[in-house]
Biotite code that builds the C-alpha atoms (Angstrom):
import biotite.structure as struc

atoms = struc.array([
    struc.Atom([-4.785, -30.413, -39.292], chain_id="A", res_id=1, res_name="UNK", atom_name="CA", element="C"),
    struc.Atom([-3.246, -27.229, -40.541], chain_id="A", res_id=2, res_name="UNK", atom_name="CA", element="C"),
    struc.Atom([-2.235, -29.069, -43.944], chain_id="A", res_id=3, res_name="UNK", atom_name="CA", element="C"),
    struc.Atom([-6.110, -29.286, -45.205], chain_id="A", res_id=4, res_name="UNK", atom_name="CA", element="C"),
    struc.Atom([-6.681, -25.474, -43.341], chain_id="A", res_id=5, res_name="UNK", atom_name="CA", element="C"),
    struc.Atom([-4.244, -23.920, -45.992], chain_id="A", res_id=6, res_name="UNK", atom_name="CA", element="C"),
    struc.Atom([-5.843, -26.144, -48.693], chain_id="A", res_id=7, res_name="UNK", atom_name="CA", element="C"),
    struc.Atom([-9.368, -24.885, -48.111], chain_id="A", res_id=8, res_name="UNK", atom_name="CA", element="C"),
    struc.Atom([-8.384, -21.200, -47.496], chain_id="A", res_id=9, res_name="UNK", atom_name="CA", element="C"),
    struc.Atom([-6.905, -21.244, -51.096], chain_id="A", res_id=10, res_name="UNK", atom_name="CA", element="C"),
    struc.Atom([-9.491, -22.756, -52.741], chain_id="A", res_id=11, res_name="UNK", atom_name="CA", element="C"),
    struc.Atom([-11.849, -20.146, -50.766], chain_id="A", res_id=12, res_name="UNK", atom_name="CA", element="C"),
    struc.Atom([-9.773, -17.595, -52.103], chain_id="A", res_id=13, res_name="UNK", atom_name="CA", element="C"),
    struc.Atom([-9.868, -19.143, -55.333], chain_id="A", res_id=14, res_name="UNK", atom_name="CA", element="C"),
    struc.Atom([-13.833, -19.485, -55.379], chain_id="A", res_id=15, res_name="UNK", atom_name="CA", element="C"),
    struc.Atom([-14.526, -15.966, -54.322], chain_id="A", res_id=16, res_name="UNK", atom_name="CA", element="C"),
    struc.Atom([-12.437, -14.306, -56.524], chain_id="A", res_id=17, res_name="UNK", atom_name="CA", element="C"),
    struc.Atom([-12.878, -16.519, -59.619], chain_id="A", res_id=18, res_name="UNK", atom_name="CA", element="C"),
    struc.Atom([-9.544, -17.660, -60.092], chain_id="A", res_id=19, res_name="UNK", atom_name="CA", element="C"),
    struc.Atom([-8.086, -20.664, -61.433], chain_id="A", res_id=20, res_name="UNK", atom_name="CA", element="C"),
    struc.Atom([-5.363, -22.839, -59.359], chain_id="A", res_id=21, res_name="UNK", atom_name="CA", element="C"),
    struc.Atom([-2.849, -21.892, -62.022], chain_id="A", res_id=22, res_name="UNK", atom_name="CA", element="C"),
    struc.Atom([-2.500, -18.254, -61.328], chain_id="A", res_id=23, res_name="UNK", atom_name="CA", element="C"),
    struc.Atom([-3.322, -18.259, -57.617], chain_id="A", res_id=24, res_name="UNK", atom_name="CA", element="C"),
    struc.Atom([-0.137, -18.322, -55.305], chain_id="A", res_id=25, res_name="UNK", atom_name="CA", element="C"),
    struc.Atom([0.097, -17.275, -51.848], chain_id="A", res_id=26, res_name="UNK", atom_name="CA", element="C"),
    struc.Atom([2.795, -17.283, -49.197], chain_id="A", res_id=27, res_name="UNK", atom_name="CA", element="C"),
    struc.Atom([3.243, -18.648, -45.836], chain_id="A", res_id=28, res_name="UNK", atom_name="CA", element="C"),
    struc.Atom([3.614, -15.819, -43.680], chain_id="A", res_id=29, res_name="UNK", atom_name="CA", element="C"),
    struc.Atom([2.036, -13.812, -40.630], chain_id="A", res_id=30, res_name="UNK", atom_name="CA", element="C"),
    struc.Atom([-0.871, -12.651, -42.760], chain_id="A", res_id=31, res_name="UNK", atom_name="CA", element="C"),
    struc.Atom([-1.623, -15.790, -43.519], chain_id="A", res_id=32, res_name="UNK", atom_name="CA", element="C"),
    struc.Atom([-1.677, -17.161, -40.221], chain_id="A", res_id=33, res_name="UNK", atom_name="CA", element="C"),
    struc.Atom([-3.481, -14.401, -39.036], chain_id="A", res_id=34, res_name="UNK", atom_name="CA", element="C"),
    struc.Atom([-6.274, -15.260, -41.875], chain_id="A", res_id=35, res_name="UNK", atom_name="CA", element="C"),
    struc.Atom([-6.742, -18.737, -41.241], chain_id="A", res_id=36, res_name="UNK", atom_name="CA", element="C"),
    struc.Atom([-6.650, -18.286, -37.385], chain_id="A", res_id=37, res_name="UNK", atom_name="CA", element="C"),
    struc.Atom([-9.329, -15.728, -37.511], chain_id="A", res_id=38, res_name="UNK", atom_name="CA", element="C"),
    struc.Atom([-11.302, -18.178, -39.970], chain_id="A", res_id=39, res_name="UNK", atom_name="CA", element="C"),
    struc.Atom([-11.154, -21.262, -37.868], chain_id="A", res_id=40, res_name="UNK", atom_name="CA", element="C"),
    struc.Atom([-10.314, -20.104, -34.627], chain_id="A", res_id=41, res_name="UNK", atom_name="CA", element="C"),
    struc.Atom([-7.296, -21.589, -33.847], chain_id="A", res_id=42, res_name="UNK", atom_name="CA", element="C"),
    struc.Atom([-3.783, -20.610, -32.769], chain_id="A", res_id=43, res_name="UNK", atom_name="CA", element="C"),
    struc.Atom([-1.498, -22.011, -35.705], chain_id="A", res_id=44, res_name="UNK", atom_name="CA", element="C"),
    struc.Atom([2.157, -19.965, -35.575], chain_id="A", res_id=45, res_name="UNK", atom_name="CA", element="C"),
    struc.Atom([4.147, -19.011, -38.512], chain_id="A", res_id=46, res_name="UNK", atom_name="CA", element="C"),
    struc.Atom([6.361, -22.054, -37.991], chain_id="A", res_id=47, res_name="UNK", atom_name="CA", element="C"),
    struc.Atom([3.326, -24.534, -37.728], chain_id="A", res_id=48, res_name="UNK", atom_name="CA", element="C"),
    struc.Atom([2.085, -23.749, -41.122], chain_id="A", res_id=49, res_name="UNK", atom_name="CA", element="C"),
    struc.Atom([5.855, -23.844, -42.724], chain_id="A", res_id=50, res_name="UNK", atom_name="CA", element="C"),
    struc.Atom([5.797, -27.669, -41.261], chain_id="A", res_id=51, res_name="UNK", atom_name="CA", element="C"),
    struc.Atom([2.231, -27.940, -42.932], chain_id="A", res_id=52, res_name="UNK", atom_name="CA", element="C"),
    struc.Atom([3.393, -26.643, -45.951], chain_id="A", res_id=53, res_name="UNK", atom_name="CA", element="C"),
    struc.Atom([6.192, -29.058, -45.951], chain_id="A", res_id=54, res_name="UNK", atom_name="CA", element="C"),
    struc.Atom([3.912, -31.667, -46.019], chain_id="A", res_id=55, res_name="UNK", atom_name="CA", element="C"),
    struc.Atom([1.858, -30.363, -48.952], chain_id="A", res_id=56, res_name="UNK", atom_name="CA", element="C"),
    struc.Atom([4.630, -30.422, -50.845], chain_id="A", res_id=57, res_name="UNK", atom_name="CA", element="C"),
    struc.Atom([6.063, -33.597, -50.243], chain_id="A", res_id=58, res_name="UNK", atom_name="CA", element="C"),
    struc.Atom([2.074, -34.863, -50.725], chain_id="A", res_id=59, res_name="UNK", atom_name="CA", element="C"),
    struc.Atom([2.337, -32.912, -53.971], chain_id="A", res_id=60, res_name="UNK", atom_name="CA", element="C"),
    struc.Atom([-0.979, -30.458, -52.638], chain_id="A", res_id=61, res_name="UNK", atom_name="CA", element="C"),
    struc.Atom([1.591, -27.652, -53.579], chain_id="A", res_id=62, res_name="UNK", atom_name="CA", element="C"),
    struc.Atom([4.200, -26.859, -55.144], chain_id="A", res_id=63, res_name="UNK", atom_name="CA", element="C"),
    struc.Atom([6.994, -23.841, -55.607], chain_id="A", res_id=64, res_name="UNK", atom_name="CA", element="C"),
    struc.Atom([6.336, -21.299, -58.441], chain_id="A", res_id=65, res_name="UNK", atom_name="CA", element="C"),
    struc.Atom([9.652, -19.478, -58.160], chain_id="A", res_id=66, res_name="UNK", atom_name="CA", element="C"),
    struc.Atom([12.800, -20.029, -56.736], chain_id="A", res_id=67, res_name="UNK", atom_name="CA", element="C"),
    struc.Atom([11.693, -16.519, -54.280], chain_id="A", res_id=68, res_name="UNK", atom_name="CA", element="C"),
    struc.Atom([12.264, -18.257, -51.155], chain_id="A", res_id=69, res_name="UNK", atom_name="CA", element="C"),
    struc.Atom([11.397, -21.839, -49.633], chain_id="A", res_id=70, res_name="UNK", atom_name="CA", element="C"),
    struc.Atom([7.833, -20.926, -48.295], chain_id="A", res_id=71, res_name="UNK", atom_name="CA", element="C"),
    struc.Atom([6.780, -17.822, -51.088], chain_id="A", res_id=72, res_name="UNK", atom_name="CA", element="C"),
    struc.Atom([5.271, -17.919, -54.338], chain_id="A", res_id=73, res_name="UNK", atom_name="CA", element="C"),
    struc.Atom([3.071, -21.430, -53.397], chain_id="A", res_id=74, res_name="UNK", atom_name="CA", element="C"),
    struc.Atom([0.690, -22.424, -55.642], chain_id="A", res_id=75, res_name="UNK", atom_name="CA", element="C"),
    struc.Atom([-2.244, -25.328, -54.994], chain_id="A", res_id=76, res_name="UNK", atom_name="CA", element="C"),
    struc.Atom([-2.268, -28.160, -57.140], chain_id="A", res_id=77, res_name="UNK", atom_name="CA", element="C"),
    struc.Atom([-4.574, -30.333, -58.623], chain_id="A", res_id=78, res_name="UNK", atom_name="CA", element="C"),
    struc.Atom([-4.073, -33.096, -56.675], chain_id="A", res_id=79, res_name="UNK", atom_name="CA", element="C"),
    struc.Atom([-4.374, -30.751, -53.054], chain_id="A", res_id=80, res_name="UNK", atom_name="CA", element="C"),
    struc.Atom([-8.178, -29.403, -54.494], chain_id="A", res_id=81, res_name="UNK", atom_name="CA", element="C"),
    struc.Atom([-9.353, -32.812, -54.797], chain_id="A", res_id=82, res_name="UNK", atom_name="CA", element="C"),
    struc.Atom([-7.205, -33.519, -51.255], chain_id="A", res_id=83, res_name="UNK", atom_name="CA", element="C"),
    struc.Atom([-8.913, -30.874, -49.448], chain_id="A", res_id=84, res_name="UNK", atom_name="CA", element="C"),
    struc.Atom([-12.274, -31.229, -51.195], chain_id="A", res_id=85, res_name="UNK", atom_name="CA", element="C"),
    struc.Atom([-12.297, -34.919, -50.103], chain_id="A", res_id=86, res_name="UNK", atom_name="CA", element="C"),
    struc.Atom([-11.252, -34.061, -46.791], chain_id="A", res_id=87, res_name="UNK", atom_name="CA", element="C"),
    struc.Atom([-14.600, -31.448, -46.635], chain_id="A", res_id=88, res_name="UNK", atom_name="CA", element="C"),
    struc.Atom([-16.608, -34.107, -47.568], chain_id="A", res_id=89, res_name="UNK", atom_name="CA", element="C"),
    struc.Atom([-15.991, -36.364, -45.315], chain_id="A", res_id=90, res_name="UNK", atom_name="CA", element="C"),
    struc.Atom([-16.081, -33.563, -42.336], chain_id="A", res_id=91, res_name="UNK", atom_name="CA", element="C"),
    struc.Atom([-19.416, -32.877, -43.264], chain_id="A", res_id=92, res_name="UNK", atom_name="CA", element="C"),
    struc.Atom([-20.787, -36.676, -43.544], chain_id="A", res_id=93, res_name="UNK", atom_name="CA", element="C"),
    struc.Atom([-19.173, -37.111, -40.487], chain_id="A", res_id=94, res_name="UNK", atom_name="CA", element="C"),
    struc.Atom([-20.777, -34.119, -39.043], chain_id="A", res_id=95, res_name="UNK", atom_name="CA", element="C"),
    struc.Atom([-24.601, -35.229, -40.194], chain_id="A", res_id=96, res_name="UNK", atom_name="CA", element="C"),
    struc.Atom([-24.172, -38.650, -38.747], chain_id="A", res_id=97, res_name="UNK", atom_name="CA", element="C"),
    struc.Atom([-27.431, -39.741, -36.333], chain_id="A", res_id=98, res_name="UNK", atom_name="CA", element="C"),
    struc.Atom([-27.036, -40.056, -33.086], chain_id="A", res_id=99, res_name="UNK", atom_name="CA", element="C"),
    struc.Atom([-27.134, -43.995, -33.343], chain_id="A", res_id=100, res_name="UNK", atom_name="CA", element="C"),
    struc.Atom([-24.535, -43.601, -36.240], chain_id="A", res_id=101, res_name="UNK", atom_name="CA", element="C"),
    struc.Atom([-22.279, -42.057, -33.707], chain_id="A", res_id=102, res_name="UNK", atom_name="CA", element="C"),
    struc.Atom([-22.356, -44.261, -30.748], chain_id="A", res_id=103, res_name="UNK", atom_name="CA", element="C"),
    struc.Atom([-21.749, -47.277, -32.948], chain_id="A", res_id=104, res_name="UNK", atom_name="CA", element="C"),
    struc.Atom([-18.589, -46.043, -34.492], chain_id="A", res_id=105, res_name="UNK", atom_name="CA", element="C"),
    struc.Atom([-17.497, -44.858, -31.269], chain_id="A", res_id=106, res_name="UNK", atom_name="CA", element="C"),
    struc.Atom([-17.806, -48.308, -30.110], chain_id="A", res_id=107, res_name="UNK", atom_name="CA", element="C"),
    struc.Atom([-15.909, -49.643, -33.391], chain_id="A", res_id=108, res_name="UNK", atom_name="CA", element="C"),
    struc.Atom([-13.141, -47.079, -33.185], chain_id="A", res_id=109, res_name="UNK", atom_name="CA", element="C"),
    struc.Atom([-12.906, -48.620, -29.405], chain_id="A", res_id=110, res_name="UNK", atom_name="CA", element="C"),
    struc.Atom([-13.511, -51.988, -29.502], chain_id="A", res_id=111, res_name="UNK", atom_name="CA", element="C"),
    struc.Atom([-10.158, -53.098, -28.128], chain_id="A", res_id=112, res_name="UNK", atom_name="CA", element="C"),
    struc.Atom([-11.046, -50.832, -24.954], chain_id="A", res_id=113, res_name="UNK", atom_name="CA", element="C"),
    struc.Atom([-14.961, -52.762, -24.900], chain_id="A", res_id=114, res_name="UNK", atom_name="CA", element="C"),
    struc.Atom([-12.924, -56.668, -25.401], chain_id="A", res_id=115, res_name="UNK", atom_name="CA", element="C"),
    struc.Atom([-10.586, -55.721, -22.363], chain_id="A", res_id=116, res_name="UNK", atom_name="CA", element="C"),
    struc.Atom([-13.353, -54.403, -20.125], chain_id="A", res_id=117, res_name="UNK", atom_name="CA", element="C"),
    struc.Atom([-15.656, -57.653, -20.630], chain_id="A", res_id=118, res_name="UNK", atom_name="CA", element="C"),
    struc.Atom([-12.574, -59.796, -20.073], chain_id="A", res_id=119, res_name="UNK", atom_name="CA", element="C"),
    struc.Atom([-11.996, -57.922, -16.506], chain_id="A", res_id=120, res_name="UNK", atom_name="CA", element="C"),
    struc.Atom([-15.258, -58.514, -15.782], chain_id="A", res_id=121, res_name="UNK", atom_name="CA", element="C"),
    struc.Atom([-15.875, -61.988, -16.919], chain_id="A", res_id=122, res_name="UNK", atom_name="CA", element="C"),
    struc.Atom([-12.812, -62.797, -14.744], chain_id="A", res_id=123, res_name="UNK", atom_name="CA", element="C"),
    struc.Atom([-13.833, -60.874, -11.938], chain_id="A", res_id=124, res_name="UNK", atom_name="CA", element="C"),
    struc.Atom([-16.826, -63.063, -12.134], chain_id="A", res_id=125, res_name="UNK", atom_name="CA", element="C"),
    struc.Atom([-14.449, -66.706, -12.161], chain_id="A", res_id=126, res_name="UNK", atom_name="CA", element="C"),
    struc.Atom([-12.672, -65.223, -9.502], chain_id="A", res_id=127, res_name="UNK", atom_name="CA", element="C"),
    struc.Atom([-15.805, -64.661, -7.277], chain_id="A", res_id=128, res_name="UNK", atom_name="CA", element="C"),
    struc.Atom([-17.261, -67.663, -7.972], chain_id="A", res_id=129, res_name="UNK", atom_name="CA", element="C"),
    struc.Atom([-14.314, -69.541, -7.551], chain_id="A", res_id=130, res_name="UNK", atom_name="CA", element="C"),
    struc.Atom([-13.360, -68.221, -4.064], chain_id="A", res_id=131, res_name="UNK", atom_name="CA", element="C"),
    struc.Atom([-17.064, -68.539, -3.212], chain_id="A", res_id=132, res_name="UNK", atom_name="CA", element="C"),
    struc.Atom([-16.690, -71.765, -4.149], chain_id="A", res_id=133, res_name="UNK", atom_name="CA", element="C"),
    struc.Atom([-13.980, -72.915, -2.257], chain_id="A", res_id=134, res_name="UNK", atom_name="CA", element="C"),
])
């Protein structure tokens, strides 16, 4: 998700350089895509991270600092740290699950898919035994 890829490269920025999320603002823009494309190898365009950023700021994870232009002057709120910091988290949990951990919420997330394959086979079974019977 692009959204919590902007997040985190602010608050990297923020981290390494020692600033605060009041004075740190940044701009969607080539450079940036370039940045976070390098970073996390993907292929996010200009326009991809404008619709990311549009997001943010309807979720309040950023917000305008000047009236410069629609995607310029961007600053990370409160709110988007703890977002994106939550979001790390839970990558990372997710990430050091045990093997056993991850085949059983495979099986949760696709339970529907496990309940339709035992009904196909518990009525290819009727229907076998029930044409065997007759």
């Amino acid at each position: 998700m692009p959204e919590f890829k902007i997040l985190t490269n602010v608050i990297n920025f923020m981290e390494s350089n020692g600033s605060t999320y009041k004075v740190v603002t940044f701009s969607i823009d080539q450079d940036l895509a370039n940045e976070i494309n390098s970073k996390h190898g993907t292929k996010y365009s200009v326009q991809v991270l404008e619709k990311a950023a549009d997001k943010c700021i309807a979720h309040e994870w950023i917000e305008r600092r000047s009236l410069d232009g629609k995607y310029d002057n961007l600053g990370i709120t409160p709110k988007g740290i703890g977002a994106a910091r939550s979001k790390t988290k839970a990558e990372e949990l997710k990430a050091s699950r045990s093997r056993l951990k991850k085949i059983s919420d495979y099986i949760e997330d696709h339970k529907g898919l496990f309940v339709a394959l035992g009904l196909i086979v518990a009525l290819a079974t009727f229907a076998s035994k029930f044409l065997r019977g007759k």
